[in-house]
GURO-20865 format. One record per atom (N, C-alpha, C, O): residue in three letters; x, y, z. Coordinates in steps of 0.02 Angstrom, whole numbers, plus 50000, padded with zeros to 5 digits. Example, Ala and Ser with C-alpha at 12.3 -4.5 7.8 and 13.67 -1.06 7.14 Angstrom:
2
ALA506604971650390;ALA506154977550390;ALA506604983550390;ALA507124983450423;SER506424988850354;SER506844994750357;SER506455000250394;SER506705005750402;
***
This chain:
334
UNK496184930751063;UNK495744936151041;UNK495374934150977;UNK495584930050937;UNK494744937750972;UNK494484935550905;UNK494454942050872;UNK494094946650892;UNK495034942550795;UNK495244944650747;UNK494934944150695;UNK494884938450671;UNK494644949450661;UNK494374949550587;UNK494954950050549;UNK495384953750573;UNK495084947050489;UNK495784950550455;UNK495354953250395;UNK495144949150355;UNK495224959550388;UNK494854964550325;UNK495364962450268;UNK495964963450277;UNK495024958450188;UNK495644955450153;UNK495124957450068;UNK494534959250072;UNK495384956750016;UNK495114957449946;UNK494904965149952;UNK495364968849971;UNK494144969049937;UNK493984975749933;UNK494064974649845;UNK494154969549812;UNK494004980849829;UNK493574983749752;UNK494454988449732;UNK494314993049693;UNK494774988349739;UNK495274990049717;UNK495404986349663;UNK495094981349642;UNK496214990849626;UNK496704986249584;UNK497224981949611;UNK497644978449581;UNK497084983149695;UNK497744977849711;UNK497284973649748;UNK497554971349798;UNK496434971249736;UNK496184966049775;UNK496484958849767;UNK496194955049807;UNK497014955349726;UNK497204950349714;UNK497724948349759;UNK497844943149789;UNK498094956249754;UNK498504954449807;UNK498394956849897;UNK498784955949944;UNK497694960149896;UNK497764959349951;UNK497254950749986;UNK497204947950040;UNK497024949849928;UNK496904943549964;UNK497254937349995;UNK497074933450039;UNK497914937849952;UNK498484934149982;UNK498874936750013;UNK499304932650030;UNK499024943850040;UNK499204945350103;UNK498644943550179;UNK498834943050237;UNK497944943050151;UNK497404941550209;UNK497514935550220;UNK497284933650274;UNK497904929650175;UNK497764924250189;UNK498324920750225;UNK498284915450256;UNK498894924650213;UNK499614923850250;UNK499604926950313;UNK500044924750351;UNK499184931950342;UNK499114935050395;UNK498904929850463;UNK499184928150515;UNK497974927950416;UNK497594924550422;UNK497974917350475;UNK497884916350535;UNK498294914050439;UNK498664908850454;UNK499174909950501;UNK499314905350539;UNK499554916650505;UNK499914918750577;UNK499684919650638;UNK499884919050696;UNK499144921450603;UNK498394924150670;UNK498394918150699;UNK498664917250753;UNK498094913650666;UNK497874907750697;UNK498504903350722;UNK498434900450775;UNK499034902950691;UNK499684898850728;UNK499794904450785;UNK500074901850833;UNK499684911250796;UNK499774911750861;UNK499094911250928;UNK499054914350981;UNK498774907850907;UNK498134905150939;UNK497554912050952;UNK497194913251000;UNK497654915550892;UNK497004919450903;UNK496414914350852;UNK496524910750803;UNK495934915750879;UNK495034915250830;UNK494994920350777;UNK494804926150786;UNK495314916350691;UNK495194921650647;UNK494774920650613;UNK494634914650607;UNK494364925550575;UNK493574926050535;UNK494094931050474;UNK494474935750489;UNK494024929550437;UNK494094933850354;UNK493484935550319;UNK493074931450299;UNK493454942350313;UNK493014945650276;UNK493374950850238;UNK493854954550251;UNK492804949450165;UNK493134952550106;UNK492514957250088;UNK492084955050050;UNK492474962750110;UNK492094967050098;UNK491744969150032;UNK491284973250026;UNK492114964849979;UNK491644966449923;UNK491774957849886;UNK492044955849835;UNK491494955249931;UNK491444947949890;UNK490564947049888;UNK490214949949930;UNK490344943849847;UNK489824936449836;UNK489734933949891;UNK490134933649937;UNK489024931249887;UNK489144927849939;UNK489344919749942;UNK489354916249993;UNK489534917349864;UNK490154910849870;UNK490884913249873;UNK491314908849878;UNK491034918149870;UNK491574923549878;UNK491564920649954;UNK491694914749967;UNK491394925650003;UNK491284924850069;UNK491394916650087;UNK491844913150110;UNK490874915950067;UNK491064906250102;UNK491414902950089;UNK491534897950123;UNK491794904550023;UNK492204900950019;UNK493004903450077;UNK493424899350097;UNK493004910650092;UNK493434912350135;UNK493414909250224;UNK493854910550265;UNK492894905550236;UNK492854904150293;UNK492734896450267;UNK493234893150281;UNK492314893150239;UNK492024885450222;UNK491354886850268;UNK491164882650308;UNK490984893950257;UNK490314891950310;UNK490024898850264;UNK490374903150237;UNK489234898450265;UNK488974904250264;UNK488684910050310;UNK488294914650301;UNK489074907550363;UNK488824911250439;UNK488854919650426;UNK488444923950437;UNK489554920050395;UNK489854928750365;UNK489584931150324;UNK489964934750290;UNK488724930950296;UNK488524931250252;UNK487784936650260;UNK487244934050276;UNK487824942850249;UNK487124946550257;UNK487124947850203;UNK487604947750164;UNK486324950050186;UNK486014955950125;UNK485944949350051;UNK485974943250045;UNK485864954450010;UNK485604952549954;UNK486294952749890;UNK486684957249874;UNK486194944049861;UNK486624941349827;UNK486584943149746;UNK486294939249708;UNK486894949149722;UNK486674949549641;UNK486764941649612;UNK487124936949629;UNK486174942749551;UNK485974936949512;UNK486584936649477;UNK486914931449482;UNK486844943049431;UNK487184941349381;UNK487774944449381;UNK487874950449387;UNK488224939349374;UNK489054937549408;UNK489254942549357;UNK489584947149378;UNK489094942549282;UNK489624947649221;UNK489714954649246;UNK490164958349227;UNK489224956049292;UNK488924963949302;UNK489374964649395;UNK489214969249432;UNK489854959949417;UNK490044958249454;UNK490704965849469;UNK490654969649518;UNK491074966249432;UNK491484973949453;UNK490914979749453;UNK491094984649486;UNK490364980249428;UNK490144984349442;UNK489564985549519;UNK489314990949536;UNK489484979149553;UNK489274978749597;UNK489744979549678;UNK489534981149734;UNK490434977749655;UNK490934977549722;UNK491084982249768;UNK491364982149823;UNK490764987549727;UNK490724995049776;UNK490174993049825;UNK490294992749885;UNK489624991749804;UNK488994994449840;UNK488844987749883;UNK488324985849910;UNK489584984349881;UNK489484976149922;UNK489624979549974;UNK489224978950020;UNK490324984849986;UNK490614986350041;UNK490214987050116;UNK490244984150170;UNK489794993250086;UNK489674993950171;UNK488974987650224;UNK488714987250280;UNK488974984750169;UNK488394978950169;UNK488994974050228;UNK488974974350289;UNK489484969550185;UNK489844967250210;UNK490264969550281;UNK490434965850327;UNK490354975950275;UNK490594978650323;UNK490074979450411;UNK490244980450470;UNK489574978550385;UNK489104977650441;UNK489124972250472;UNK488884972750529;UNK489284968050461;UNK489314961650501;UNK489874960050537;UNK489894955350577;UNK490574965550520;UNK490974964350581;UNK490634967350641;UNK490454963350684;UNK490504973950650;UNK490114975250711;UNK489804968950752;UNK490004967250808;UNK489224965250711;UNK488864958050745;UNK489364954250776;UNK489344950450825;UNK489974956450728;UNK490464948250762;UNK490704951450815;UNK491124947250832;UNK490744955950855;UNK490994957150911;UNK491824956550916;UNK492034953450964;UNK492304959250869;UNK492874955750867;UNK493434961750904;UNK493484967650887;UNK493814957950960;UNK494394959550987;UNK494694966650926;UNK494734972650937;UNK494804964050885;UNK495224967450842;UNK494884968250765;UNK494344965450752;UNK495184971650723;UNK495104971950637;UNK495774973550636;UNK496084978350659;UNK496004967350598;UNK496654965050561;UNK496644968450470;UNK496514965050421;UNK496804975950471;UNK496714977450401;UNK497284974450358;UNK497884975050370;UNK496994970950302;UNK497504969050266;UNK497254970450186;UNK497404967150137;UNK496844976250190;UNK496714977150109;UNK497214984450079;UNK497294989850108;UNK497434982650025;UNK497684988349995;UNK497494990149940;UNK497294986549894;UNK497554998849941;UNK497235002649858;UNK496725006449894;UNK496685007449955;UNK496325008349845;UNK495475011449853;UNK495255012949939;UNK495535016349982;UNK494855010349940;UNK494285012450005;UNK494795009150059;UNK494825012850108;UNK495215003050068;UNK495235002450117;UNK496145003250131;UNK496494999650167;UNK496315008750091;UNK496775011250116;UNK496915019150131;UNK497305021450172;UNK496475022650088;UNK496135029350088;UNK495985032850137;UNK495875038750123;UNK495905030250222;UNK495655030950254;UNK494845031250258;UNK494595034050307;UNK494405028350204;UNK493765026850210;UNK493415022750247;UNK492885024050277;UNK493925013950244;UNK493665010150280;UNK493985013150361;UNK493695012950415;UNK494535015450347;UNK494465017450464;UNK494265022550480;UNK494405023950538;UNK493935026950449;UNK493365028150464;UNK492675025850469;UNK492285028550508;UNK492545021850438;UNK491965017850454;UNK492235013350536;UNK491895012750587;UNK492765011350526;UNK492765007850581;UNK492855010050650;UNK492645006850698;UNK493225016750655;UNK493265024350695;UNK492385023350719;UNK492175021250773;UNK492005025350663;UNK491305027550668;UNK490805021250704;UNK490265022250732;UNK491225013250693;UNK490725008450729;UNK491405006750818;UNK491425001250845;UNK491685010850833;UNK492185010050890;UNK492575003950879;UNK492704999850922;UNK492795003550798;UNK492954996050831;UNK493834995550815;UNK494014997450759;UNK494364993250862;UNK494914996850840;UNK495344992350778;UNK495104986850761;UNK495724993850760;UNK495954988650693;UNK496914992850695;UNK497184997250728;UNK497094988650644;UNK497864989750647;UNK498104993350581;UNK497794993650529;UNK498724995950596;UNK498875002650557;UNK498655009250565;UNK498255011050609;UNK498975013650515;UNK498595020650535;UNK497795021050531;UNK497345017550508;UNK497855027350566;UNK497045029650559;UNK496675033950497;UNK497105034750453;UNK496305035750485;UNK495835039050436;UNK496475046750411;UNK496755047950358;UNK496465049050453;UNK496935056650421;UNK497535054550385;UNK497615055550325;UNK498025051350431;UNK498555047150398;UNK498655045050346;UNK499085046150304;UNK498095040750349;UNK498005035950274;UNK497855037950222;UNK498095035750170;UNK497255044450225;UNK497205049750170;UNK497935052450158;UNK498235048650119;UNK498255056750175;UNK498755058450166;UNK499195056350127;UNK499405059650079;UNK499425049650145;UNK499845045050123;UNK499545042950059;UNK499885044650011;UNK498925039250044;UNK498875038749996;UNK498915044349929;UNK499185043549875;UNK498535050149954;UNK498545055149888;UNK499145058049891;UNK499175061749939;UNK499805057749849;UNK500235057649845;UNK500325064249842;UNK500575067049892;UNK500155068249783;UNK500155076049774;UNK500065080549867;UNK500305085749890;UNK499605075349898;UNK499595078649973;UNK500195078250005;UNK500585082950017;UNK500265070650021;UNK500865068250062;UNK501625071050033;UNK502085070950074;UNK501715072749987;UNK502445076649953;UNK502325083849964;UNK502845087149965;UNK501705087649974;UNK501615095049982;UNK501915094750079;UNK502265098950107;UNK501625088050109;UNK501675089050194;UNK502775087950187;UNK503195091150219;UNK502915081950131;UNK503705080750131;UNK504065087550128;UNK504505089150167;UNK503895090450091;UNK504315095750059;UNK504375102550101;UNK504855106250094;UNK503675104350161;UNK503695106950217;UNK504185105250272;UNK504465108950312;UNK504205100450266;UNK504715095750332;UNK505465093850291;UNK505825089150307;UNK505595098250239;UNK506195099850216;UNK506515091250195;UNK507095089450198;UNK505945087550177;UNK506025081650144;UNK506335080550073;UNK506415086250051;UNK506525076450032;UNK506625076849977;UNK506435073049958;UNK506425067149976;UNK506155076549899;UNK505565070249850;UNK505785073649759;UNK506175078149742;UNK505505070849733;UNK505635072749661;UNK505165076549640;UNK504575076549656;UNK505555081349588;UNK505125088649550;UNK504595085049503;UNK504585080849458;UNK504225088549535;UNK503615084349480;UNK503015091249481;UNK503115096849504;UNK502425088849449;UNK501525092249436;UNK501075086149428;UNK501045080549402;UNK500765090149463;UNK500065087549447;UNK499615090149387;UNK499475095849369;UNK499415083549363;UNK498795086549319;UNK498225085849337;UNK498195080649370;UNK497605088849334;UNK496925086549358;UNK496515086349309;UNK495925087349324;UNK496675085149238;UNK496365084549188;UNK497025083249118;UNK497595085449121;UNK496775080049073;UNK497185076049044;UNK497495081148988;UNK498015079948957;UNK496995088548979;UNK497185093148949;UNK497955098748964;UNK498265102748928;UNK498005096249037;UNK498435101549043;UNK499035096649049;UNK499415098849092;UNK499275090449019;UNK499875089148992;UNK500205094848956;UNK500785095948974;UNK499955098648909;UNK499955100448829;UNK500505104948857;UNK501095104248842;UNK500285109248896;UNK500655115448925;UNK501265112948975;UNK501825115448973;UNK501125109149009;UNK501755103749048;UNK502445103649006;UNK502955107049007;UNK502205097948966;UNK502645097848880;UNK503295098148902;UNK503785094848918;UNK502955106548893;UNK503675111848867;UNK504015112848923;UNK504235118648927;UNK504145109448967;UNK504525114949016;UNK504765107949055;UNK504925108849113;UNK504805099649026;UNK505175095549063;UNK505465091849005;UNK505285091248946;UNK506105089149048;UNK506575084949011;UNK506425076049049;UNK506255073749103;UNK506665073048973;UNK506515066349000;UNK507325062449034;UNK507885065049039;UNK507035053849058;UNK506275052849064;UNK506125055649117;UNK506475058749157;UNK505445054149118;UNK504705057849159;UNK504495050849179;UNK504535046149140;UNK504195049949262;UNK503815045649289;UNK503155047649271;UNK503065053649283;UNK502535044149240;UNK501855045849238;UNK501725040249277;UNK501945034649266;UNK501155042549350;UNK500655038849371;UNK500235040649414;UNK500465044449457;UNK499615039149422;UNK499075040849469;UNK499145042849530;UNK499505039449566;UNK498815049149559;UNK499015050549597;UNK499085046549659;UNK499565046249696;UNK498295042649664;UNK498295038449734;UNK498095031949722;UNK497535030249739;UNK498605026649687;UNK498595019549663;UNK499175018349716;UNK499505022249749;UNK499175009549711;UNK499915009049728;UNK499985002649679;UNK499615001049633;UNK500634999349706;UNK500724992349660;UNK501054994249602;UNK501374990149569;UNK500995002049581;UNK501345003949518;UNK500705003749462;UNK500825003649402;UNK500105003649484;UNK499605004049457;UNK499725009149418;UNK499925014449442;UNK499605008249352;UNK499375011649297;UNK500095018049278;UNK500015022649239;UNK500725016949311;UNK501205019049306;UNK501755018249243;UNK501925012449234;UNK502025022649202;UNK502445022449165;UNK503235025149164;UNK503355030249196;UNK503765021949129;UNK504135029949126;UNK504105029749070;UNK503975025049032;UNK504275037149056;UNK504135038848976;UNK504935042448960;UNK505315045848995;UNK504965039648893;UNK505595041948880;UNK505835047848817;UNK506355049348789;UNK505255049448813;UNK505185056748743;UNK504445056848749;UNK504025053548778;UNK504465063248701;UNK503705068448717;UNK503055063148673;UNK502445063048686;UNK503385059548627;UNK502725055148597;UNK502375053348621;UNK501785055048614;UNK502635047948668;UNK502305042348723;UNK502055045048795;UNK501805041348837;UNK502185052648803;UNK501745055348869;UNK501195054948852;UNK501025051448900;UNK500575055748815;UNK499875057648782;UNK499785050848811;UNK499345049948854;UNK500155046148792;UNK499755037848807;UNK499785037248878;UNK499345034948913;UNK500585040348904;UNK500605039048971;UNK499995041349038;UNK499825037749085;UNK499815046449026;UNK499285050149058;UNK498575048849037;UNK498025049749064;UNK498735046848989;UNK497695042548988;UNK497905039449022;UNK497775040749081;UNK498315034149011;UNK498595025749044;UNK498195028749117;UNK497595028449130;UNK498775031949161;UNK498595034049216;UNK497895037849244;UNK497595036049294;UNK497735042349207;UNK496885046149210;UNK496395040949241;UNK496115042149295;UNK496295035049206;UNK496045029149199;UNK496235026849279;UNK495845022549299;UNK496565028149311;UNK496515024749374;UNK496405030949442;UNK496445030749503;UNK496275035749395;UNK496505043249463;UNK495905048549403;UNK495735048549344;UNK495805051549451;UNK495565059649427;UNK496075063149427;UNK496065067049379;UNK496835063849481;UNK497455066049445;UNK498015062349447;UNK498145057549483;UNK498365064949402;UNK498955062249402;UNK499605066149394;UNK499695071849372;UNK500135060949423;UNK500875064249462;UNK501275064949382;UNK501115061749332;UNK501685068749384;UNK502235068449308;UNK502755071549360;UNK502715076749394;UNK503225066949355;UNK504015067149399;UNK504605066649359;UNK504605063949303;UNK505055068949382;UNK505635068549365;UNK505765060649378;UNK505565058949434;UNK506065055349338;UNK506335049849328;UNK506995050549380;UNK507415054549360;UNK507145046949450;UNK507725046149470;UNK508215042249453;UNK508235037649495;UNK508795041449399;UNK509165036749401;UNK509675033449446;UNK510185036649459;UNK509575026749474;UNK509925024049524;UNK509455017349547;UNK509225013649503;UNK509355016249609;UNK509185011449655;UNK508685013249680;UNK508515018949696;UNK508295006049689;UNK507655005549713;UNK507705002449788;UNK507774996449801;UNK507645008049836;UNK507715004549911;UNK506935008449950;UNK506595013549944;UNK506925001149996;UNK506455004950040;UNK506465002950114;UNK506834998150123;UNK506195004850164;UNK506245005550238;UNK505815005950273;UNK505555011350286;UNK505544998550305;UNK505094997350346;UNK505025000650427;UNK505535002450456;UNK504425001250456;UNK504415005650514;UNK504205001550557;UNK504084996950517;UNK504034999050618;UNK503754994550637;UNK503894999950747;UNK504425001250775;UNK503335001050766;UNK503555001950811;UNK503915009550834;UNK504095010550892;UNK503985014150782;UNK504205021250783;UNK505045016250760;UNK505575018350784;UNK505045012550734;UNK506045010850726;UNK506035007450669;UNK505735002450650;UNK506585012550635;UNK506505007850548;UNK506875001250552;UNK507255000550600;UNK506814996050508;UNK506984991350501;UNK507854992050436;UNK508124996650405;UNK507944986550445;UNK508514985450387;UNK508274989050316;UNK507684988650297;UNK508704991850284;UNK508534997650207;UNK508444988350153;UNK508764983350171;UNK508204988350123;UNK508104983450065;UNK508074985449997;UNK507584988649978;UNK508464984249962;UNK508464986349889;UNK508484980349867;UNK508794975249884;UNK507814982749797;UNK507644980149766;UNK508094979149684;UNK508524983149666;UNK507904974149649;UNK508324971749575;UNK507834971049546;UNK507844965049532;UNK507264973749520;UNK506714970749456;UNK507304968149395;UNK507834970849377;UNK506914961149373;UNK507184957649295;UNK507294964549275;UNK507844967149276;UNK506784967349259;UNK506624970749189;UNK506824977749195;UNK506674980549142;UNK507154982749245;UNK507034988149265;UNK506684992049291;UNK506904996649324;UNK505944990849279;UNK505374993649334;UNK505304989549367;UNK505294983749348;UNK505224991449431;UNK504764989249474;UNK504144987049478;UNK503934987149536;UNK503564983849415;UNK503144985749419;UNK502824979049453;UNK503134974849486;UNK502114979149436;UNK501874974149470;UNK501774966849464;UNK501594962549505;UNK501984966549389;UNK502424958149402;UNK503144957149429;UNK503274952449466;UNK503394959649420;UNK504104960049466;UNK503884960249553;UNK504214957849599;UNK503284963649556;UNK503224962649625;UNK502924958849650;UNK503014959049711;UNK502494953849630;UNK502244947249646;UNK502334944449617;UNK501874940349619;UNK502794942649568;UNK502864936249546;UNK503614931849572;UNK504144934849573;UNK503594926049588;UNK504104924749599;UNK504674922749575;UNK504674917349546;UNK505334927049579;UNK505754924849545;UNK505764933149505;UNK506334934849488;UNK505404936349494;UNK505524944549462;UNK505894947649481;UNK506104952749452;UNK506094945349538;UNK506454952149565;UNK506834948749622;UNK506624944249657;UNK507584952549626;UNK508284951749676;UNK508104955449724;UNK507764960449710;UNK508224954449775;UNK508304957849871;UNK508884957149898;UNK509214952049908;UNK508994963349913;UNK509794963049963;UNK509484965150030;UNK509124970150034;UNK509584962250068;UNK509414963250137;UNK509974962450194;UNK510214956850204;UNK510104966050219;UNK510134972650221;UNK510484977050161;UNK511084976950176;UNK510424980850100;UNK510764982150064;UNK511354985250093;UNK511444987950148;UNK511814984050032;UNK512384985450046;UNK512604991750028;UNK512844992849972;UNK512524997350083;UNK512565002950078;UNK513045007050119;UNK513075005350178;UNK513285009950108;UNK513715015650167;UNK513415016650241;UNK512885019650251;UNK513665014950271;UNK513145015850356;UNK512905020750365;UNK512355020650392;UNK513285028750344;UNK512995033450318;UNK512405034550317;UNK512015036350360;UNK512295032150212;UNK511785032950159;UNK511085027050223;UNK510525028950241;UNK511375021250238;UNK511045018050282;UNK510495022250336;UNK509885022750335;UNK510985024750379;UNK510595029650431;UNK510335033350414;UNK509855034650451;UNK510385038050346;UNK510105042550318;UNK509365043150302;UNK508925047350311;UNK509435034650263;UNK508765032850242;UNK508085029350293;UNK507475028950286;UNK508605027050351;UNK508195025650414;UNK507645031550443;UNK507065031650462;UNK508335037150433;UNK508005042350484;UNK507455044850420;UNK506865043450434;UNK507545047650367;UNK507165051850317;UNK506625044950323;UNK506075046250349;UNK506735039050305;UNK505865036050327;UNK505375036950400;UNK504785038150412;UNK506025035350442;UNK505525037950503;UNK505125046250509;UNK504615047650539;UNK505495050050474;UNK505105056850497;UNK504625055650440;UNK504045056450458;UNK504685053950377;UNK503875053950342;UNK503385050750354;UNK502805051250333;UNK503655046950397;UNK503045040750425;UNK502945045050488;UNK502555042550528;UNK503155049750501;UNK502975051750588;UNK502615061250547;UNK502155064550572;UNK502945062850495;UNK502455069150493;UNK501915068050451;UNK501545072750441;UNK501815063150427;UNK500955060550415;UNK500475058550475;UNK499855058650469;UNK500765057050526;UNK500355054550584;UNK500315047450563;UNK499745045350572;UNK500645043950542;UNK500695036550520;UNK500665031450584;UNK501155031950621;UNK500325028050597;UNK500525020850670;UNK500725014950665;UNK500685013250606;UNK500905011350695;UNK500835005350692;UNK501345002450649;UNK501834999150665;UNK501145004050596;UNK501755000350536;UNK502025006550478;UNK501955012550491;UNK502265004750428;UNK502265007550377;UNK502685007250316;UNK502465001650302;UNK502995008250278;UNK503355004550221;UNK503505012050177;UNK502995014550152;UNK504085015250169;UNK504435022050159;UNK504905018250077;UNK505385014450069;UNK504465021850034;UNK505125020049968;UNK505445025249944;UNK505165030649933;UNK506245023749929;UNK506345027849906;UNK506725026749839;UNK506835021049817;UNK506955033249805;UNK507675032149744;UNK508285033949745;UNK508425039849738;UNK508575030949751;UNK509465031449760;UNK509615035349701;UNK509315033149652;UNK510085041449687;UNK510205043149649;UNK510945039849615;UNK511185034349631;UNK511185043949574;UNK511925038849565;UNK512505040449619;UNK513005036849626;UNK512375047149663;UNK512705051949705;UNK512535049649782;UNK512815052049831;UNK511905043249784;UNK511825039749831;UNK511365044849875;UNK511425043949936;UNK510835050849852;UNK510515055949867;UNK509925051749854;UNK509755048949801;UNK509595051649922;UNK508825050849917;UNK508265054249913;UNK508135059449944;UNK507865050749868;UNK507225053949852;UNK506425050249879;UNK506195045649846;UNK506145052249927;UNK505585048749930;UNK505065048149897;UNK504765053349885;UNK504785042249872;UNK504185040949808;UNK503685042249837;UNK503355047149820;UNK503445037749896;UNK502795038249938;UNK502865031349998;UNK503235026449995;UNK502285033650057;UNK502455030750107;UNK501515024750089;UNK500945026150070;UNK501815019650107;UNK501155012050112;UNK500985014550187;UNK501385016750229;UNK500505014050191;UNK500275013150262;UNK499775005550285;UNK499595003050339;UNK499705004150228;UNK499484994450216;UNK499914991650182;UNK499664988550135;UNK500744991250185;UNK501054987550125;UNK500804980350135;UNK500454977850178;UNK501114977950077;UNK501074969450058;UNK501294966850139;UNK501604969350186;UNK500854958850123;UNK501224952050163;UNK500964947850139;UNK500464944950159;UNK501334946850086;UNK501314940650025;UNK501884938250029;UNK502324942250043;UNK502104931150017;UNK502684929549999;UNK503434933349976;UNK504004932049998;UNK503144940049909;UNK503754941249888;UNK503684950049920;UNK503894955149893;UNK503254949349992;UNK503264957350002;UNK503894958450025;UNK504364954450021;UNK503884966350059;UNK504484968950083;UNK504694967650142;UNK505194964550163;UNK504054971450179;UNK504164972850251;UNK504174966150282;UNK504194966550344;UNK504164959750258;UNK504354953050310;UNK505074951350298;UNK505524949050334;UNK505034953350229;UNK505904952650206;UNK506274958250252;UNK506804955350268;UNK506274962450272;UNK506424966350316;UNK506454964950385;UNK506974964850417;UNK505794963650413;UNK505614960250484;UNK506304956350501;UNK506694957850547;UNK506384950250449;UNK506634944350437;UNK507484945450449;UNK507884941850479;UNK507584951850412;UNK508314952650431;UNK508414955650491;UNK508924954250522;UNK507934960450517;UNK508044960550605;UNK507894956650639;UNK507734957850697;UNK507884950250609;UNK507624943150662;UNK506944945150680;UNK506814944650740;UNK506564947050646;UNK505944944650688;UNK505634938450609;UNK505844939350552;UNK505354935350618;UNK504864931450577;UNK504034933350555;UNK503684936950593;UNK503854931650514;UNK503194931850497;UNK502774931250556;UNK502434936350565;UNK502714926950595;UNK502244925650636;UNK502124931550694;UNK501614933950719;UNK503044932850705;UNK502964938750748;UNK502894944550732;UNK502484948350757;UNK503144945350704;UNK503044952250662;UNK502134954550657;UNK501954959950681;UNK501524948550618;UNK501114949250619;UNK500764950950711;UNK500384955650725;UNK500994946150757;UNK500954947650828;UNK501134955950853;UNK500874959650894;UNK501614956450815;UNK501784965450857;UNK501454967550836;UNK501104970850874;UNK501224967850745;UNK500684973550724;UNK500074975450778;UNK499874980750802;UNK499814966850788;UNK499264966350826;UNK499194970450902;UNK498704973450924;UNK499904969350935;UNK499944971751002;UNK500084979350990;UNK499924982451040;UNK500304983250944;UNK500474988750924;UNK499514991850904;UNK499384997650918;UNK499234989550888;UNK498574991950865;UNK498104992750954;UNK497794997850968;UNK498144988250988;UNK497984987151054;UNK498154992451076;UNK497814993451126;UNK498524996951066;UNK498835001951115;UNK498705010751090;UNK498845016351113;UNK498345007751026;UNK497935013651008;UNK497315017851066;UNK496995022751047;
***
């Protein structure tokens, strides 16, 4: 088949989704599909350099590279026109954050018929704006952590008074841990919520879970092995999560078969009452009482070296290569 793998985009996690496009990329092709990579908000030496050709290349090239983040928006739907031309079997999404996890880009791609892997446009909204996806959890008698939203940086002030620390501050619809804090007294909230503002128009203020960082891959409507995570440092954040060597994995963690099944099933129904497909990646927090709390569901997680969901794959015996193969045959059947 000939496969686009959709990789980089105008996000804060374009770095890393370019090295999940490029690990994909390379599965694609060791299982003998025809892959083309396009990065919807690249240059056009951006672009060529992702293929070694300028064939993937329409429209008009800004002169001046400094003024370059401010152009990556208005690259998108430019770039995005030329998968249509390529006529491709599939769109292999592999961007995460912003537009092309938002459900923006599958809708555009909904809107040119062309089918691609993972959830669809409603889903993906959902999932990403967090304040949504915990209003649909908490209907479906889910458990997630007490938290507010702010939609302006003023109404911390009044918040204040009425929580005990620590407090999680972060954007409502980032991932990667973008622009995320915990805060551990009332000083350092004021910083925490610009911090966050800065990546969101709102933002989440949660109750801090103390315990364990586990999460639970979906693949197929059937969760995978639970994986808990060890950051060096205690957060999770986003050097711990791509860098190598930041962070410990127990796979399958070592949990009560119980607490195990528990967390299987509570990922499968959040990934199934969002309308989620194909794949998906369910985190949660272990309390010290071994009571879970769900953070938020990926509907594009990582496949980078130090992601989850292959470390997962991997302990139900499947491998990278296949794993990337089921996504593919799982999108086909949309």
């Amino acid at each position: 088949m000939k496969i686009i793998v959709l990789m980089g985009g105008d996000s804060a996690e374009r770095e890393v989704s370019l090295v999940s496009g490029d690990q994909i990329a390379r599965a694609l092709t060791a299982n003998g599909h025809e892959v083309i990579k396009i990065d919807p908000s690249a240059t056009k030496d951006e672009q060529t350099a992702l293929n070694a050709t300028e064939e993937h290349w329409i429209g008009i090239q800004y002169p001046e590279f400094d003024f370059l983040p401010l152009h990556r928006g208005s690259l998108y739907l430019k770039n995005l026109l030329i998968i249509k031309r390529l006529k491709p079997d599939l769109v292999f999404i592999a961007l995460h954050g912003g537009k092309g996890e938002n459900g923006i880009v599958q809708g555009m791609l909904d809107a040119a018929d062309i089918p691609y892997t993972g959830s669809g446009r409603l889903a993906s909204t959902l999932a990403m704006e967090k304040d949504i996806s915990k209003f649909f959890f908490r209907k479906a008698n889910l458990p997630v952590p007490r938290g507010q939203v702010l939609d302006r940086p003023q109404a911390s002030r009044r918040y204040l008074k009425k929580i005990t620390f620590p407090q999680v501050v972060k954007p409502n619809d980032q991932g990667s841990t973008i622009g995320l804090s915990i805060v551990d007294n009332p000083k350092d909230m004021e910083k925490a919520i610009g911090l966050a503002f800065r990546y969101s128009s709102k933002v989440i203020v949660e109750e801090y879970i103390a315990g364990r960082e586990v999460t639970v891959a979906i693949l197929k409507q059937r969760p995978f092995p639970v994986v808990e995570i060890r950051p060096k440092h205690g957060l999770y954040d986003y050097e711990c999560k791509y860098k190598e060597g930041m962070s410990a994995y127990q796979v399958p963690a070592e949990l009560d078969e119980t607490v195990t099944h528990k967390l299987q099933q509570l990922a499968l129904k959040a990934h199934t009452v969002l309308g989620c497909r194909g794949y998906s990646r369910v985190d949660f927090r272990l309390d010290e009482n071994n009571q879970p709390f769900i953070l938020e569901v990926n509907t594009l997680p990582g496949m980078t070296g130090t992601s989850l969901v292959p470390k997962a794959a991997g302990a139900a015996g499947m491998n990278f290569n296949s794993l990337v193969e089921t996504i593919v045959e799982e999108a086909l059947k949309k």
